[in-house]
Steps between C-alpha positions, in 0.01 A plus 500: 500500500350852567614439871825412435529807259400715781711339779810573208369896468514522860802312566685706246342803670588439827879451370454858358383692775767301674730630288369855532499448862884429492534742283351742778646398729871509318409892442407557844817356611698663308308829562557405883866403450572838331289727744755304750812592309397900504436464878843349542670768279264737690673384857850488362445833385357678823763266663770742339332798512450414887903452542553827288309738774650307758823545360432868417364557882774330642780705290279797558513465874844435517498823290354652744766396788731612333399844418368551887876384587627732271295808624588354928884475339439934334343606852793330736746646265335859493479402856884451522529843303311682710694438791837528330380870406358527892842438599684697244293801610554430841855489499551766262300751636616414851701810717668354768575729756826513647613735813905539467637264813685564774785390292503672180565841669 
């Protein structure tokens, strides 16, 4: 009797610290499963960030072009000017000479 009394106790213990055990183990799991969710949210998150400076570096070098194209655009056309006034000058400043011909006397 004793014997079977103490193969019940242990039986029934067993089931217990087999039930604590699953217990455990559920926990863990679900400690694991949620550590994996934050990771994931984690990536996505850098993922965007990431595509945000790219965007930003993209639309900042284009920025770029377009402001060196604008300042190669104010040079040719100050450029342009300057010669225009060159010529200006030139032509209004010019004496031509003239000796009275042959002709004209």
């Amino acid at each position: 009797y004793q014997r079977r009394v103490r193969d019940l106790k242990l039986a029934e213990h067993a089931r217990q610290l087999a039930r604590l055990r699953g217990a455990q183990i559920e926990t863990l799991v679900d400690t694991q499963l949620a550590q994996m969710n934050d990771l994931l949210k984690k990536k996505e998150d850098f993922k965007k960030q990431r595509q945000k400076i790219e965007i930003d570096f993209v639309l900042s070098k284009h920025e770029l072009e377009i402001r060196h194209t604008e300042a190669h655009d104010t040079q040719t056309t100050t450029s342009w000017q300057d010669q225009q006034n060159i010529k200006n000058v030139q032509y209004e400043n010019c004496l031509l000479y003239t000796s009275p011909s042959p002709r004209d006397r």
